[in-house]
N, C-alpha and C positions, 0 to 999 in steps of 0.2 A: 504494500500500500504506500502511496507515495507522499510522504509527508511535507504539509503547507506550513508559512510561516502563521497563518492562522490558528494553526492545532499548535504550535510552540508559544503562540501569546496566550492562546487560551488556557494550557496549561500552567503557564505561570502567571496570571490572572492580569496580564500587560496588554497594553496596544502591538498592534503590527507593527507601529510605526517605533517603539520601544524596540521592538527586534527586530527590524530593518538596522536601525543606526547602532547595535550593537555589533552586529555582522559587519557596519562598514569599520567600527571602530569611533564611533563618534564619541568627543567627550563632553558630552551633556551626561552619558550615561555610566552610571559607574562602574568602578570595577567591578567590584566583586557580583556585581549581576551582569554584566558583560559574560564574567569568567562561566556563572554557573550557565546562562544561558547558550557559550558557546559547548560548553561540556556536553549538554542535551542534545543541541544539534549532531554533536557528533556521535552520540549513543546511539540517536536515530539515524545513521546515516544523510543526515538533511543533504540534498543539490540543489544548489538555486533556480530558477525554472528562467534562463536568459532573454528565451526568445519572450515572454507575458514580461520582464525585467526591461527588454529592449521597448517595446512599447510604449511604455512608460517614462524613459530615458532618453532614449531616439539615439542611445547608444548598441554598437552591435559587440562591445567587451574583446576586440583583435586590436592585436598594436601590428605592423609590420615591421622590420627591418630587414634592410637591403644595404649589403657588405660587399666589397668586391671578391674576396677569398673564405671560402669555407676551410681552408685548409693552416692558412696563415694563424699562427697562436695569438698576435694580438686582437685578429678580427674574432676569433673565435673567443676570446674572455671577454671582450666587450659586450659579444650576446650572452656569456655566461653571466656579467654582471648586470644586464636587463633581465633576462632570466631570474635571476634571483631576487627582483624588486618586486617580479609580477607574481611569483609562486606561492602568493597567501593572498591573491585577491582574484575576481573572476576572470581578468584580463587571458587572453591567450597570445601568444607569439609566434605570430608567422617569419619566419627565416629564409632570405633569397639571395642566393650570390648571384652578383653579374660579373663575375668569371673577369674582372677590368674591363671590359668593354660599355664605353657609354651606351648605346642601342641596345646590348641584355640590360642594362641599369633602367633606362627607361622604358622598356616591356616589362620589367618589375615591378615598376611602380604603377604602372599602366594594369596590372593582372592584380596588385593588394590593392587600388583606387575600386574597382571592380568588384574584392569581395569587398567593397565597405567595412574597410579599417578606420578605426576610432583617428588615428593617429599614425606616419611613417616617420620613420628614424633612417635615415641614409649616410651612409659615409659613399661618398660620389667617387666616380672618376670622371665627371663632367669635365669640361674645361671652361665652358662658359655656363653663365645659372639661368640660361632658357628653362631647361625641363621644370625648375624651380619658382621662377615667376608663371609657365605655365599650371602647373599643382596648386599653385596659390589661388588661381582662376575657379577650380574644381572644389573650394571651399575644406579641403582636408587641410588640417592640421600636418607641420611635418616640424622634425627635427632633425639639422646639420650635425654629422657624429666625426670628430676627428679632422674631418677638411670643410673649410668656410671658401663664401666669395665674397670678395672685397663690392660692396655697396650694396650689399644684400640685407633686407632688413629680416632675418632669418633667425627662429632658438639656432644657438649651436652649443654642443657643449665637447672639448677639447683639450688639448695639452698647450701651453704656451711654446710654439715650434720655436719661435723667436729664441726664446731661452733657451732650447734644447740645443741649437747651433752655438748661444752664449760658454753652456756649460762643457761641450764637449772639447772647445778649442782653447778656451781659457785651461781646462787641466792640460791639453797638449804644450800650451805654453809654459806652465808650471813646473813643468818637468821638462825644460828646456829646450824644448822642439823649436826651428826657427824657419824651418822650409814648411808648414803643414800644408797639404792640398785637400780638397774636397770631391767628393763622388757624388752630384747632385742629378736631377731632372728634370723636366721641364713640366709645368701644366698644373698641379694640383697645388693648394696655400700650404699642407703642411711641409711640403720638402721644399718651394719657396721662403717659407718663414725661418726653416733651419740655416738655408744658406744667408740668410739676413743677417742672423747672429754670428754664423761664421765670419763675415765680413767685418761686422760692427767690432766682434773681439779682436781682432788681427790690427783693426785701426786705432782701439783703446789702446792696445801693446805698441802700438808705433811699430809694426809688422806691416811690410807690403803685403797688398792682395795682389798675388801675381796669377794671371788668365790662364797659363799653360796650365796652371797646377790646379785648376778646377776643371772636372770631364763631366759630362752628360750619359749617363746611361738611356737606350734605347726609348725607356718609354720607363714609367714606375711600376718597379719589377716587385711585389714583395716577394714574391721566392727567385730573385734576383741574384744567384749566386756567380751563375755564367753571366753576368754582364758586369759584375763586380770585381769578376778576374779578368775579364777583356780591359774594362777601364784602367784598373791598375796596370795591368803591361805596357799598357800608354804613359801614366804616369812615369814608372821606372827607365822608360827610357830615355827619359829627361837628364841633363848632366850640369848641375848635379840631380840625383831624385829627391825626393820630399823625405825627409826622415820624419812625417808621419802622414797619415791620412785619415781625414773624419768622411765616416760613409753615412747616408742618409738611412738608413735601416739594417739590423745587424745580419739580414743574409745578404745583400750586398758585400757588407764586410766579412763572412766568410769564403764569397769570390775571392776578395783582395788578400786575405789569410795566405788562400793555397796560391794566388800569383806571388806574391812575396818570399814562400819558402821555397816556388818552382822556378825561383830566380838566385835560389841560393841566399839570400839574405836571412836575417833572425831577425823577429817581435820580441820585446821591444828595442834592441841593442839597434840594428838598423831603419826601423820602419815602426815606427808605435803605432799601434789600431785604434779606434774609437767606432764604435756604433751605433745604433737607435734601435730602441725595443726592449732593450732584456729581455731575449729569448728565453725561456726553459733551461735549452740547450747550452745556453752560451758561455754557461761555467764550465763545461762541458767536453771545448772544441781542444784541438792540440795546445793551443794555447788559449785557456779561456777569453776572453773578450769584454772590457769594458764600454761600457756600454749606457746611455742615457735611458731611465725608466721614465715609459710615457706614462702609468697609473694605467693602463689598459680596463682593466675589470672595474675602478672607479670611475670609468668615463663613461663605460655600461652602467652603471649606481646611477650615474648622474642623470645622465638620459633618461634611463626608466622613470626616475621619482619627477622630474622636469614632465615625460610624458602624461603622468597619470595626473598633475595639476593643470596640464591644459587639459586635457579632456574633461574633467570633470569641473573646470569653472564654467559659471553661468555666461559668463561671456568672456571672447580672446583674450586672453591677456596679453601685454606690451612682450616682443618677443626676448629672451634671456640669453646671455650672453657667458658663458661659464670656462670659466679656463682657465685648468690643472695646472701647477707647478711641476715642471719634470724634477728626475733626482738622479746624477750621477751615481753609477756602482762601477767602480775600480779593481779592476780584475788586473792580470800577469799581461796583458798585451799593450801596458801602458806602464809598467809597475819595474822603471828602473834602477837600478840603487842609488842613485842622487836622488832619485822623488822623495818627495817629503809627504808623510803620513796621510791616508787619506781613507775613507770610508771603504770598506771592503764585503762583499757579500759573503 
């Protein structure tokens, strides 16, 4: 028999509307009848009845998000940390890679607009924010995850790239590096924003920014390994070479790892590394890999909880703007014996 929130108020001699705003959490109502009344629900098996909920609501309870890699660890904790925001309320999460290509990215968004999702969460590979001033048209709510467009009046919630380019070249300096070059790309704000800071620290240090010692990888690779070692080969044959290199993402910088030792050179004696991400892995590699932490799974937190306050205000709210602090972790690929003391994971 399928149990109403009517037969759970009746029993406890309350309004529906008392065990409605218990179930959302609302604090009008207190705890300890909160607690006893979620206990019952769960004795009875209670399920909320969505689609008589939708009705009501004129919500249909799906968020979407659209990631370019199902495979890449940082895209995938970011849906784990949305995930984990939505898993004690009715919401469900739909999950769609567009594999980097903007045209799957916009058939995404085009297939979750479709099923009437409350709300989309995208980290793009757009290059320009057509698809996005168009979405805006369609009256869905959406949230920009990890990559922004410059005049876009859009939520986004992210890492400060700018900083992350800050932090990784400033420790290359610290540790004495004087030639460092950059592995960058072209098209998306966050590996724009890294090489900002890259630039901006080289000029705080009274360091040239010298053109030969910044390459372009084919296109933004996150499993960018083979374009990581093709760029460094270029790099190295520079005379003199970079004695170091900041890569935009840490498999990139695993490309540049294995061109570095297939050139006979040592990390960090010859070549100090730096990367983006904190992979899993990256303590891991022949030579672990220091590396800038984007907060990955908190950019997921941030999203989800951003998400579920638009959707459930009575009217749009002014869009938010949120952005993470990175955090250096100093591994052996940076870690020479004149550096001086630094966080270690």
């Amino acid at each position: 028999m399928t149990v109403r929130l009517k037969d759970i108020a009746k029993e406890f001699g309350v309004s529906i509307v008392t065990v409605s705003r218990a179930l959302r959490g609302d604090p009008s109502i207190s705890e300890s009848t909160r607690a006893r009344i979620l206990k019952r629900m769960q004795e009875l098996n209670y399920r909320p009845n969505l689609a008589a909920r939708s009705l009501v609501t004129g919500r249909n309870y799906m968020i979407g998000l659209v990631i370019p890699d199902l495979v890449h660890s940082f895209f995938s904790e970011v849906a784990r940390g949305v995930s984990g925001v939505l898993r004690n309320t009715d919401y469900t999460l739909l999950v769609s890679s567009s594999e980097q290509e903007p045209n799957r990215e916009r058939q995404a968004i085009d297939q979750l607009v479709a099923r009437r999702v409350d709300i989309l969460l995208v980290a793009s590979t757009q290059v320009t924010d057509e698809t996005f001033r168009h979405l805006a048209e369609t009256k869905v709510p959406y949230i920009l995850v990890d990559r922004n467009f410059d005049g876009l009046d859009a939520n986004f919630v992210g890492v400060n790239d700018k900083q992350v380019g800050v932090l990784a070249t400033e420790h290359l300096i610290s540790i004495g590096c004087q030639r460092i070059a950059h592995i960058s790309a072209a098209g998306v704000s966050s590996v724009v924003g890294r090489q900002e800071g890259y630039r901006a620290a080289l000029e705080r240090a009274g360091l040239p920014v010298q053109g030969d010692c910044i390459v372009y990888t084919e296109s933004v690779a996150e499993l960018g390994d083979s374009q990581g070692y093709k760029a460094t080969q270029s790099l190295l044959k520079l005379n003199p070479h970079p004695d170091a290199i900041f890569c935009y993402n840490d498999t990139v910088a695993m490309g540049a790892m294995n061109a570095i030792f297939d050139a006979g050179l040592r990390i960090p004696e010859d070549v100090a590394l730096v990367g983006c991400g904190n992979l899993h892995y990256s303590g891991f590699l022949r030579v672990p890999l220091t590396s800038v932490d984007q907060q990955s799974t908190n950019i997921g937190e941030r999203a989800g909880k951003l998400a579920l306050r638009v959707v459930e205000a009575k009217s749009p709210p002014k869009p938010k703007n949120i952005l993470l602090d990175p955090t250096l972790v100093v591994r052996e690929s940076t870690r020479k014996s004149a550096a001086p003391s630094q966080h270690s994971s």
